[in-house]
C-alpha positions in Angstrom: -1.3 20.0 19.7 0.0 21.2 16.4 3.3 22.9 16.3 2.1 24.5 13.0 0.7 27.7 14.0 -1.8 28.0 10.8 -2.9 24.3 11.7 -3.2 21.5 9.8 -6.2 21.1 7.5 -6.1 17.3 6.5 -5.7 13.8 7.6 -2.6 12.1 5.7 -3.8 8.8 4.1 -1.9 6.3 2.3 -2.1 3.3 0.3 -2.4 -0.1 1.2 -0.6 -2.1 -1.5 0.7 -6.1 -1.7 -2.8 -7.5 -1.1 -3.3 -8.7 -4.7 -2.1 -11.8 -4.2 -1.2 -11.7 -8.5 2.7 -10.4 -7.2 3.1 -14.5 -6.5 2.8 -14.7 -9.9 4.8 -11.9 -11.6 6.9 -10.7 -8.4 8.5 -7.6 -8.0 7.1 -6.4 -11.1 4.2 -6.3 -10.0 4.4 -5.0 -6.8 6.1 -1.9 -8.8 2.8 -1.4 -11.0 1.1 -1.5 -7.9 3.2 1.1 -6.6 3.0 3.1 -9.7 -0.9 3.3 -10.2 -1.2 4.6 -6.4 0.9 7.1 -7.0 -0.9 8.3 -10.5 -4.5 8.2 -8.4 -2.8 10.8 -6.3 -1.5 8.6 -3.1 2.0 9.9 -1.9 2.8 6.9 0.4 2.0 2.9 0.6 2.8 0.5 2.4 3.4 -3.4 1.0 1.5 -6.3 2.7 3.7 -9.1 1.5 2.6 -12.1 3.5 1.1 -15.5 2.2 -1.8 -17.2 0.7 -3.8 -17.8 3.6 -4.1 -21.5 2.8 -0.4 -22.0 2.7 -0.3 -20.0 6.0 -3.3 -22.9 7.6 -5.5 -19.7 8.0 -9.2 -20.2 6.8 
């Protein structure tokens, strides 16, 4: 149940970011640019996959 009296008209969505596996290469940097063109298409939160390759993690 909402506690908002007037309701809630929209489902909050966010960005799934750190998938490129490019931030290997460049880092943090990056992972920033990443952050910064979700947030210029309008996103207001992300959150950062950083995991492995999948070959380096035996995963196929």
């Amino acid at each position: 149940m909402s506690r908002n009296p007037l309701g809630y008209r929209g489902i909050p969505i966010y960005a799934s970011a750190g998938v490129e596996h490019e931030w290997y290469n460049d880092g943090e940097s990056f992972l920033i640019e990443e952050a910064l063109r979700y947030k210029e298409e309008g996103y207001d939160a992300f959150k950062f996959h950083c995991g492995t390759v999948w070959h380096a993690a035996s995963m196929t």
